[in-house]
Each structure stands twice: as structure tokens, then as C-alpha cells.
N, C-alpha and C positions, 0 to 999 in steps of 0.2 A: 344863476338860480340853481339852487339843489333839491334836488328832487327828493324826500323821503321815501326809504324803502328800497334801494337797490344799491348792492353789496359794492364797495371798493373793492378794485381788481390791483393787485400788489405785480410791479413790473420783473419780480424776481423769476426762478424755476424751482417747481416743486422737489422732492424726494427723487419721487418716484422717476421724472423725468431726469433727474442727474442722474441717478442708477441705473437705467435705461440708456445713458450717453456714455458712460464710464464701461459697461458689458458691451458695447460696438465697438468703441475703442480696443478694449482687450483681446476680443475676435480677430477684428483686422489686426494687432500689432503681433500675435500669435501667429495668424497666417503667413507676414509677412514675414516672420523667424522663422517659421518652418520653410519658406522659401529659398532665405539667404542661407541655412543650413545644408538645406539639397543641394544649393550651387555650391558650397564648399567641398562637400563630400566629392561630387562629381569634379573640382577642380584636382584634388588630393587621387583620385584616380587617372585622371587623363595626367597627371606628373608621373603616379610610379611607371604608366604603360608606356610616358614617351621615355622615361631614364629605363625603362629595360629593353626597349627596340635599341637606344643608343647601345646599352650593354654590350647588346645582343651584338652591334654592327662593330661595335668595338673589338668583341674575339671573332666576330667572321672575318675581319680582316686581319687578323694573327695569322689564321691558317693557312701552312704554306712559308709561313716567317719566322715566327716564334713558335709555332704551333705544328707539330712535323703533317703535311697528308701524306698519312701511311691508312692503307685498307687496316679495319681492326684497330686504331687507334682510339680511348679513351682518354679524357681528364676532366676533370672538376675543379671548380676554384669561388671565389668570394671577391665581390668586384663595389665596395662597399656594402648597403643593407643589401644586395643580389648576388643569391647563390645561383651558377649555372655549374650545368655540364653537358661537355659533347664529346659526341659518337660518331666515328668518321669510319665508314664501310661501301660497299663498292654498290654501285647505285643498281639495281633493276629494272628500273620502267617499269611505268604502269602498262596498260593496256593500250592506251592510245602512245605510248612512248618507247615501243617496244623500238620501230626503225631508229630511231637515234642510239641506241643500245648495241644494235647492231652494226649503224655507221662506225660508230668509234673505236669497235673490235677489228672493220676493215681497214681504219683509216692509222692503226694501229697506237688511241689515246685509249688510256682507263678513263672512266667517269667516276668519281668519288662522291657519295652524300656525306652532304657534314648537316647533322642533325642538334640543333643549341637548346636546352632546355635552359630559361629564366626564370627563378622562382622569389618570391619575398615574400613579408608578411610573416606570423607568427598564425598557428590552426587557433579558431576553425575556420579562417580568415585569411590562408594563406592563398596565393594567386601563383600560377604556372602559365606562362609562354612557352611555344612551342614557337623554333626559326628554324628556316630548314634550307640548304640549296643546293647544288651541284658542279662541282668544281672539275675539271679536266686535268689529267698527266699523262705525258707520254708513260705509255704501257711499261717501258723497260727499266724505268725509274723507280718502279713501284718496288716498295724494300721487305715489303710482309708478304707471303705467299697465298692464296684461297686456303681453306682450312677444308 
């Protein structure tokens, strides 16, 4: 029986309702991109910092081999896209580090800082590491005098 007077209801989606489906869509696929974009960037940084710790570990182990420890020595160098350079001078102590300073003048070793700067990148974007440790020689070895 049909009833006159009451509208057919069509099983389709209006306009309004697709343009409304289509702008969620676009939100979330937006978000989603800006999300996988942050994890790249953050991926492309935790590489350049673990290849310039390796750099880094790479000429702190020269020092001593290929690398003279002499008090007052510098050199600089290019270890693919990483520019470093280090400064190897005769360590101080801090303040709490004063007795090991002193140990090792009685015990008759120099203590040597070998100080590694890694840098990369191009400005205004460019990044610097600082590595730094302390390395021991017998006192009488030492080939540079205090200045």
C-alpha cells in the first residue's frame, strides 16, 4: 500500500555529506604525513650523530699511532661529509680532579687532553660535537716542552 504524501528517501550521500568525508580524510592523511616526516627528520639526525661519535672514536683511536700525543699538538682533517679537529694539551683538573693531577706528577705519567671537535652540515644548519678524554704518558716521553 502506498501512502500518498511522504517523500522517497534516495539510499545515496548528499554533497554536503561527501565534502564533509573528503575534509576528514584530508586532516587525518595530513597529520599522518606530518608525522612520518618528523620520524624522518629525527631518523637523518640520530645517523649524522651516530657517524660522528664513530668519527669521533675513529681518530681517538689514532692518538698515540698515527696521531703523535705531543702537549700542544694540533691537526684538522675531513673524514667524508665530517670536518674534525684536535687539540691535544696537557690536562688540568677540574676542581674535584685536582688529586689525580697530582698523582700522576708523583707517580711520574703526564696526563694529556685530547679535545675532538666533529662538525657537518652546511650554516645555518650546521652541527658541532665536542669529544673529549684523557690519555696518560710517561712524563719523560713528552717531546714538546710547557710554553
Amino acid at each position: 500500500m502506498i501512502v500518498r504524501g511522504m517523500a522517497r528517501t534516495s539510499g545515496g550521500f548528499t554533497l554536503l555529506e561527501l565534502l564533509l568525508a573528503f575534509m576528514v580524510f584530508a586532516l587525518s592523511f595530513a597529520t599522518v604525513l606530518e608525522i612520518l616526516s618528523g620520524s624522518m627528520r629525527n631518523t637523518v639526525r640520530a645517523r649524522h650523530f651516530t657517524e660522528a661519535a664513530l668519527t669521533a672514536q675513529s681518530m681517538m683511536d689514532q692518538v698515540g699511532v698515527t696521531i703523535p700525543l705531543e702537549d700542544g699538538f694540533s691537526v684538522a682533517g675531513e673524514e667524508g661529509e665530517y670536518r674534525w679537529e684536535m687539540e691535544i694539551y696537557r690536562y688540568q683538573g677540574g676542581e674535584r680532579e685536582i688529586d689525580s693531577v697530582q698523582l700522576a706528577e708523583l707517580t711520574g705519567v703526564a696526563l694529556l687532553q685530547v679535545d675532538l671537535y666533529v662538525s657537518w652540515g652546511e650554516p645555518p644548519r650546521n652541527q658541532t660535537r665536542r669529544f673529549s678524554t684523557v690519555k696518560a704518558l710517561l712524563a719523560g716521553r713528552l717531546e714538546r716542552t710547557e710554553p
